[in-house]
Residue frames as a rotation matrix with the C-alpha (Angstrom) as fourth column:
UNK 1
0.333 -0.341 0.879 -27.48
0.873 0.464 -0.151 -10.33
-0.357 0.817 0.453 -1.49
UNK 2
-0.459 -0.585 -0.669 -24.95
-0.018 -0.746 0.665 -7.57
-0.888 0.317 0.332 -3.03
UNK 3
0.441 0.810 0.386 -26.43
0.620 0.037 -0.784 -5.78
-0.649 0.585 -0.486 -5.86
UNK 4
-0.115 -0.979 -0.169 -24.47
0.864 -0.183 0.470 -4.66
-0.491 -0.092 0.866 -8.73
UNK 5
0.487 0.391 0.781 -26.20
0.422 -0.888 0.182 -1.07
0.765 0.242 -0.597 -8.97
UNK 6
0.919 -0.223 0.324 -24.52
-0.392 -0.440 0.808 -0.56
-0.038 -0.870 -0.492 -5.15
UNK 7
0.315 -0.946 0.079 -20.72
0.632 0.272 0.725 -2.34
-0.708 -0.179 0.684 -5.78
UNK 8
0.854 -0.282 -0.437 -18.05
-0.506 -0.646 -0.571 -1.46
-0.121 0.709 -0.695 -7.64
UNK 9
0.647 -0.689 -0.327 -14.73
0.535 0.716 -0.449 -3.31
0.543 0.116 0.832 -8.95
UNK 10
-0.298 -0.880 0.368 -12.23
0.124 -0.418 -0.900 -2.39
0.946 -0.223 0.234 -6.46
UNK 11
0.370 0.692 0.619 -14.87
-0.571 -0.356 0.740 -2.15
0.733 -0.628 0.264 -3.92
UNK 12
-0.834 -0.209 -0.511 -13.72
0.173 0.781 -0.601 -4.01
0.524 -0.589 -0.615 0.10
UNK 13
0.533 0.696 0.481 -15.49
-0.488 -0.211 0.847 -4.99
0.691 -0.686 0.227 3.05
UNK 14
-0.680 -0.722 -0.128 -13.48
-0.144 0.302 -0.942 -5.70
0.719 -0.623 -0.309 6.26
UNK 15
0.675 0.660 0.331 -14.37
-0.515 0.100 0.851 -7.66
0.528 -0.745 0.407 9.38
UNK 16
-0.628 -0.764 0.151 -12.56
-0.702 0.471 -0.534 -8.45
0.337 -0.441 -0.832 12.19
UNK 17
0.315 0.682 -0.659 -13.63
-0.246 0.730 0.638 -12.13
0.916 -0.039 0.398 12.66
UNK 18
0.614 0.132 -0.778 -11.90
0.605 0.555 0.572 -12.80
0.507 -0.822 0.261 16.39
UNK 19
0.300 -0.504 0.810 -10.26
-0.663 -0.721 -0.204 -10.65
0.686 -0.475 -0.550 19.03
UNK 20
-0.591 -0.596 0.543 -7.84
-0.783 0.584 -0.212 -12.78
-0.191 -0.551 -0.813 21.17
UNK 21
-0.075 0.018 -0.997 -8.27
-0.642 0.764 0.062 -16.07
0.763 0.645 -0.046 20.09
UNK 22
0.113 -0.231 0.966 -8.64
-0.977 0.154 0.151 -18.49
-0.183 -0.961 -0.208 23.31
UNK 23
-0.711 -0.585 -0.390 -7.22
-0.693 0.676 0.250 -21.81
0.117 0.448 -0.886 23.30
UNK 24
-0.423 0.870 0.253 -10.51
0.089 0.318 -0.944 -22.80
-0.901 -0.377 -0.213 24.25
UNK 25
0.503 0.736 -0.454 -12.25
-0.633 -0.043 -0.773 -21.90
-0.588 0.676 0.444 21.13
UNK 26
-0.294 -0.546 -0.784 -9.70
-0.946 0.282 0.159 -23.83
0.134 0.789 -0.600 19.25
UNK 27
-0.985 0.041 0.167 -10.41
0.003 0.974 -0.226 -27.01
-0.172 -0.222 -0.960 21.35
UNK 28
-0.273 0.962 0.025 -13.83
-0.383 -0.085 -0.920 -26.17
-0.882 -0.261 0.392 20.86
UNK 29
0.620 0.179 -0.764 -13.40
-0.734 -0.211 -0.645 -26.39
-0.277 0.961 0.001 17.20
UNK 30
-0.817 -0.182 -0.547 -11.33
-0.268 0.960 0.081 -30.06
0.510 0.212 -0.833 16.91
UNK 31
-0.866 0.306 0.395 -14.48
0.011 0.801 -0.598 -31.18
-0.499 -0.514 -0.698 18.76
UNK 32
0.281 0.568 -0.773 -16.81
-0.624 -0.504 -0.597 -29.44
-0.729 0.651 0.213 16.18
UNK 33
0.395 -0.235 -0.888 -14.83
-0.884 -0.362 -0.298 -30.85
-0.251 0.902 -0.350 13.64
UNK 34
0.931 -0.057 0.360 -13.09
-0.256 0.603 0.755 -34.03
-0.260 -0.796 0.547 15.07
UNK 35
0.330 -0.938 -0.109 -9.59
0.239 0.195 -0.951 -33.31
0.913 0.288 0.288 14.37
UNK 36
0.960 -0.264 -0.089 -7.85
0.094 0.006 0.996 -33.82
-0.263 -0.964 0.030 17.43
UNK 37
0.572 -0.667 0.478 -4.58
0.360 -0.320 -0.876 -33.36
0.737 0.673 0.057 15.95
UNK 38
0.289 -0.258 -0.922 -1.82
0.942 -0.096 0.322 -32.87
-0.171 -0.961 0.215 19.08
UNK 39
-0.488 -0.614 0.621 -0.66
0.794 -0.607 0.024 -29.98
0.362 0.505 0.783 17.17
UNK 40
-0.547 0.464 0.697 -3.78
0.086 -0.797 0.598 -28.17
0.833 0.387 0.396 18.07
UNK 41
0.521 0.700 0.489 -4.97
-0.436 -0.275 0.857 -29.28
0.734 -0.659 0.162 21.51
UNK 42
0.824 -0.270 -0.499 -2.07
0.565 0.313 0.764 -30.71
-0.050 -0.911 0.410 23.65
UNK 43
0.793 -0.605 0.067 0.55
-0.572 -0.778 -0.258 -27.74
0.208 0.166 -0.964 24.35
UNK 44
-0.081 -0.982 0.172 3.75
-0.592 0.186 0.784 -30.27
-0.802 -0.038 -0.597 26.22
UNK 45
0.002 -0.492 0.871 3.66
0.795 0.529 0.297 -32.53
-0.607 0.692 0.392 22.64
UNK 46
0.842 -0.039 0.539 3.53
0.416 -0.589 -0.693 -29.30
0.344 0.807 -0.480 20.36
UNK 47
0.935 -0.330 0.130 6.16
-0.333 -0.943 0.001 -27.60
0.122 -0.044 -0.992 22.36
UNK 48
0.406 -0.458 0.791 8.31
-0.577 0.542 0.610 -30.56
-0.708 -0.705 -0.044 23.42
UNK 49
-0.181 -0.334 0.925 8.16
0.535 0.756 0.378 -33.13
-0.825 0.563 0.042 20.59
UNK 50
0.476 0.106 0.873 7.11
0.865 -0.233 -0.444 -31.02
0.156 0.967 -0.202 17.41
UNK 51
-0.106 -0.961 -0.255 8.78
0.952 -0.172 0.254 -28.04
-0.288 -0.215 0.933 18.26
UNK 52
0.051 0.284 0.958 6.42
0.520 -0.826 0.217 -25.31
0.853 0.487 -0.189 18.22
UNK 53
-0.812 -0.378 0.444 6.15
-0.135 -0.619 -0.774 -22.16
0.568 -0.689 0.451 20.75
UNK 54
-0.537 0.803 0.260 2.69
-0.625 -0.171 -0.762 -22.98
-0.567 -0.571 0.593 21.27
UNK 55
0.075 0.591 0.803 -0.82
0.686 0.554 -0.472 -25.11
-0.724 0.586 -0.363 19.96
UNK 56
-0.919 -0.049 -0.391 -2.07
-0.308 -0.529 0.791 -23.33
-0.245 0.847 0.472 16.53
UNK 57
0.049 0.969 -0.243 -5.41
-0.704 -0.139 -0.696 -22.87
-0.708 0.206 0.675 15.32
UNK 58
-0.406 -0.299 0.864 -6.30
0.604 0.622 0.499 -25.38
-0.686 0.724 -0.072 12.55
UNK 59
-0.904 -0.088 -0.418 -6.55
-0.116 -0.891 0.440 -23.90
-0.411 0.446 0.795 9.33
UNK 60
-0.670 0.718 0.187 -9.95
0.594 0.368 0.716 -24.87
0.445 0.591 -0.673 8.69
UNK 61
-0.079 0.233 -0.969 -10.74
0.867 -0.463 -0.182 -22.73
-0.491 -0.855 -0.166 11.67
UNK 62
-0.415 -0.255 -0.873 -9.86
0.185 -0.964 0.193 -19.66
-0.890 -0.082 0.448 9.85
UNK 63
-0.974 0.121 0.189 -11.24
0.153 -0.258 0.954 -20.54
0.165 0.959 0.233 6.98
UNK 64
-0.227 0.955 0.190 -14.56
0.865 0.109 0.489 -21.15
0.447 0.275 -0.851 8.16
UNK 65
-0.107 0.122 -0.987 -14.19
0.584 -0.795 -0.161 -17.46
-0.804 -0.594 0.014 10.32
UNK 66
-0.862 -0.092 -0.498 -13.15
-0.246 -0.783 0.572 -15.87
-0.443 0.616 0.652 6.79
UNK 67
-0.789 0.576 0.213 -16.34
0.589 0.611 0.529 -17.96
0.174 0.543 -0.821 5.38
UNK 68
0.006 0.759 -0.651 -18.55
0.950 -0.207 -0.233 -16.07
-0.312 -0.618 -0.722 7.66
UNK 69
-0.171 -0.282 -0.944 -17.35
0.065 -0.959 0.274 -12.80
-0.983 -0.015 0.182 6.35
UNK 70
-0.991 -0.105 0.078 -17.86
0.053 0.227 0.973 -13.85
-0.120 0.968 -0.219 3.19
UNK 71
-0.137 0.987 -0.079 -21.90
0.930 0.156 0.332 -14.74
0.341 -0.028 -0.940 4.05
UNK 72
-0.157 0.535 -0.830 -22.08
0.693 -0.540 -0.479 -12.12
-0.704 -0.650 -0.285 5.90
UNK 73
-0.692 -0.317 -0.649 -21.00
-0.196 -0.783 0.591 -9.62
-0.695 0.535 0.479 2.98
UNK 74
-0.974 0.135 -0.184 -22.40
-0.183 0.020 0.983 -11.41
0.136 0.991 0.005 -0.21
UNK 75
-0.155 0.943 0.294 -25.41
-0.980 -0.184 0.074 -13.33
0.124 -0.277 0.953 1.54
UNK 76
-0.120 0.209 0.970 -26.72
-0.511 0.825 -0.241 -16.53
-0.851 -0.525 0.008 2.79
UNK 77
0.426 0.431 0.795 -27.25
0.658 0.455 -0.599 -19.14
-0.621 0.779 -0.090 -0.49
UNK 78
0.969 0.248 -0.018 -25.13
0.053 -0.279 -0.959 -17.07
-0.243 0.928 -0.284 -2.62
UNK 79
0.038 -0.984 0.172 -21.59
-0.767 0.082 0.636 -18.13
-0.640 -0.156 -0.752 -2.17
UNK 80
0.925 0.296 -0.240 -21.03
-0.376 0.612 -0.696 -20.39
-0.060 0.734 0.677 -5.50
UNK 81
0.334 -0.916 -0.224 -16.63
0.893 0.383 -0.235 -21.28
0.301 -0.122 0.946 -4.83
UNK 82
0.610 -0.514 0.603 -14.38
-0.781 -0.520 0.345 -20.04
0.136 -0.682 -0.719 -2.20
UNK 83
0.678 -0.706 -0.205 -10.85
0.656 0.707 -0.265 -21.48
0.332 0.045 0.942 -1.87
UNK 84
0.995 -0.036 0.097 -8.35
-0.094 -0.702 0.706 -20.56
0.043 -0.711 -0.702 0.12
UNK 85
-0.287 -0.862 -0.417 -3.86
0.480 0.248 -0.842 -21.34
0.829 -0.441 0.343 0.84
UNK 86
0.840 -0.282 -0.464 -3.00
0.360 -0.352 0.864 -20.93
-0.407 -0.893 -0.194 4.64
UNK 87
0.431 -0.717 0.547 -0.08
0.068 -0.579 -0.813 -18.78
0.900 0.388 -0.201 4.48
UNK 88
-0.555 -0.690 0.465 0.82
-0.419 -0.251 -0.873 -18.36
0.719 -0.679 -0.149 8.42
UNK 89
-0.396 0.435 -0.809 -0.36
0.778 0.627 -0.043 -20.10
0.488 -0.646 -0.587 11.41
UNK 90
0.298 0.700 0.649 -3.03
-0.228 -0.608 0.761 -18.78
0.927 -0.375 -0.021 13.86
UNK 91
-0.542 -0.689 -0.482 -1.93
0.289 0.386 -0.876 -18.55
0.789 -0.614 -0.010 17.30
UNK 92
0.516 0.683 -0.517 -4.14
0.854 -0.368 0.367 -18.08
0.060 -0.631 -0.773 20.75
UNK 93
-0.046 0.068 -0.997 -4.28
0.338 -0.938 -0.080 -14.69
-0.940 -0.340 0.020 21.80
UNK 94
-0.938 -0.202 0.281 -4.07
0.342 -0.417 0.842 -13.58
-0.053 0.886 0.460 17.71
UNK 95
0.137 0.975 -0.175 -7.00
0.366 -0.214 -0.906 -11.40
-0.921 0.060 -0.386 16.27
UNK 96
-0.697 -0.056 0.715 -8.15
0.670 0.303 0.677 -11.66
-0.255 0.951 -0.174 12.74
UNK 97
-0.295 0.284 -0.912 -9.22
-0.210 -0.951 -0.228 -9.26
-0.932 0.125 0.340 10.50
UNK 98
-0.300 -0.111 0.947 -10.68
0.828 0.462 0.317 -10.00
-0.473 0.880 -0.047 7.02
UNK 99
-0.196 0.090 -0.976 -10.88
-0.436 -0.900 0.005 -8.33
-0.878 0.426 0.216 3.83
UNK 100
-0.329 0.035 0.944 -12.76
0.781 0.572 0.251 -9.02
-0.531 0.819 -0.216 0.77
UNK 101
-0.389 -0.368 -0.845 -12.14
-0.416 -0.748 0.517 -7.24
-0.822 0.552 0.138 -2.50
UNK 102
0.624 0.592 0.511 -14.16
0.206 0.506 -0.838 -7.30
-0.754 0.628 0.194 -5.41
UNK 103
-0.629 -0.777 0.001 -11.67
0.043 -0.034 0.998 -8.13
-0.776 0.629 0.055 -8.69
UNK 104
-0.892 0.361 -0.271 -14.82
-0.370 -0.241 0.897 -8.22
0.259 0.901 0.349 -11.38
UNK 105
0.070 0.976 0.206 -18.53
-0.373 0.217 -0.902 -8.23
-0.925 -0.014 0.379 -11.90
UNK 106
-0.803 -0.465 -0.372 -19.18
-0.553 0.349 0.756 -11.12
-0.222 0.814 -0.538 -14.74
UNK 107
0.408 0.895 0.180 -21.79
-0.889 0.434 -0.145 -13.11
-0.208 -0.101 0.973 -15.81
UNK 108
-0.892 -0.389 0.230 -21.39
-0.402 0.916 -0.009 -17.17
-0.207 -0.100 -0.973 -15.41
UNK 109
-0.870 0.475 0.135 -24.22
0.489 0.795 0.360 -19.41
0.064 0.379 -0.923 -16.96
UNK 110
-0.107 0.918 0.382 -26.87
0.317 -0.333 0.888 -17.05
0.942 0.217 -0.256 -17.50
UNK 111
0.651 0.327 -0.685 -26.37
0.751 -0.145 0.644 -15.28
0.111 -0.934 -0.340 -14.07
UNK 112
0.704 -0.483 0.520 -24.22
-0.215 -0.843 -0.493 -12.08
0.677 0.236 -0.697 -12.42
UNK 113
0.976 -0.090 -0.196 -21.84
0.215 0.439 0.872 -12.47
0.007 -0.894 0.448 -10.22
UNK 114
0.516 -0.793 0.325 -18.84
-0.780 -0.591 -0.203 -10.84
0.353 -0.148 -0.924 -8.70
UNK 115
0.598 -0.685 -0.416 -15.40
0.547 0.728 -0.413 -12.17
0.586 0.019 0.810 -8.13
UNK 116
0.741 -0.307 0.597 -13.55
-0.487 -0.858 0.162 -11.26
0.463 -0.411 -0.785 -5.13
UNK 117
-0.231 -0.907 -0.353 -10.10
-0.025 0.368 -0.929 -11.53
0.973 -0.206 -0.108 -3.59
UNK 118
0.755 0.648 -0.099 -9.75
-0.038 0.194 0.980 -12.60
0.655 -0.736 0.171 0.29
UNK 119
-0.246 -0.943 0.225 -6.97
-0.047 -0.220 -0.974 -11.59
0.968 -0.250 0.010 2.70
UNK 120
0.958 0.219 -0.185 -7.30
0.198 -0.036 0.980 -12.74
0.208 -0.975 -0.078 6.43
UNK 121
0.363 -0.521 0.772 -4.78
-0.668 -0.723 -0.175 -10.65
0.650 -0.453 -0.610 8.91
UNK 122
0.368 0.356 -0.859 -3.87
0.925 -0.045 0.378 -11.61
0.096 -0.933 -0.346 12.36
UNK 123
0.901 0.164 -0.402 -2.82
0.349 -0.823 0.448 -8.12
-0.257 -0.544 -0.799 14.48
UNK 124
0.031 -0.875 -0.484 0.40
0.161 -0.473 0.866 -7.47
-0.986 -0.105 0.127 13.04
UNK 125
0.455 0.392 -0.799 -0.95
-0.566 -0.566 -0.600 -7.71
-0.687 0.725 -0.035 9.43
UNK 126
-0.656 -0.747 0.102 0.42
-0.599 0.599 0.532 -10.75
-0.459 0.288 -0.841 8.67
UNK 127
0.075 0.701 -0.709 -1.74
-0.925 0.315 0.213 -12.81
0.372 0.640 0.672 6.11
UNK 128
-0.546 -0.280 0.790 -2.67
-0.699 0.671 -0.245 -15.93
-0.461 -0.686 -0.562 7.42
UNK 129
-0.238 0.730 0.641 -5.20
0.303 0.683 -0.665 -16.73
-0.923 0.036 -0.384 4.95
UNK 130
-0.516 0.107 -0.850 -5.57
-0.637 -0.712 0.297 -15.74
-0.573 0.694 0.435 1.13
UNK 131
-0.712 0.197 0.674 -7.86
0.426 0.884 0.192 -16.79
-0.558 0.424 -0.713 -1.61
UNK 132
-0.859 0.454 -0.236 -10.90
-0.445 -0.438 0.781 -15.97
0.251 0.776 0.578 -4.01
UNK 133
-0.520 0.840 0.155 -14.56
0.615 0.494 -0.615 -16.89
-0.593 -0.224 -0.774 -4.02
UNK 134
-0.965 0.147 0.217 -17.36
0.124 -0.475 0.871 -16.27
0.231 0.868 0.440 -6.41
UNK 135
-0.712 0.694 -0.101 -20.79
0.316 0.189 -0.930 -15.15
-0.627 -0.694 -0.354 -5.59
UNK 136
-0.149 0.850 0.504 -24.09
0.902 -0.092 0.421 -14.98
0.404 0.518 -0.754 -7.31
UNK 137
-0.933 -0.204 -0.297 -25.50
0.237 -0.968 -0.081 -10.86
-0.271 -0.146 0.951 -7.53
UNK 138
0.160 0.987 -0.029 -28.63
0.749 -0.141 -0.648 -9.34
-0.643 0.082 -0.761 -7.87
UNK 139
-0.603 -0.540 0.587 -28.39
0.795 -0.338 0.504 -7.98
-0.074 0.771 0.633 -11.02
């Protein structure tokens, strides 16, 4: 749990949450999840009939990678709202990079807790993921 004698507003923490992506982990993750979606696990209808270059990660995928960065950073049981917008698809072989920025230490119902911004990468620095999330502090 982040403690707000040790943060500061303005304060980040970066993690890179995958390094080449494999279209395997994606298919792993519509069975995890059960969105089979052709978009995401059959390459000749994404490239043929929908007209992409390739599958694409679903974006729930990336959120729950940037999620993990989040736990990992703030702590287990203290993640209280986290929302995200996709912003760019995730493609195999991409590697993601997150960053979360604290925007304010506040109290909320008789508790502390820090507000922070959330920017997931892939290798060219292209957001693919943005949003906010609030977490409970150890005051």
């Amino acid at each position: 749990m982040l403690k707000e004698n040790e943060i500061n507003i303005g304060d980040t923490h970066t993690a890179t949450l995958v390094e080449d992506l494999k279209r395997t982990q994606i298919v792993q993750y519509a069975g995890a999840s059960g969105d089979y979606n052709p978009l995401h696990t059959d390459e000749i209808f994404t490239t043929q009939i929908a007209g992409y270059p390739s599958v694409f990660a679903h974006g729930m995928l990336s959120m729950g990678l940037t999620g993990t960065m989040l736990t990992d950073y703030v702590g287990d049981g203290t993640l209280m709202k986290y929302g995200v917008r996709f912003t760019n698809q995730v493609w195999p072989g991409d590697t993601l990079k997150s960053t979360a920025t604290i925007v304010d230490i506040r109290d909320q119902d008789g508790e502390r807790v820090v507000d922070l911004e959330v920017v997931t990468t892939n290798q060219n620095e292209v957001p693919v993921v943005t949003g906010n999330a609030t977490a409970k502090i150890e005051s």
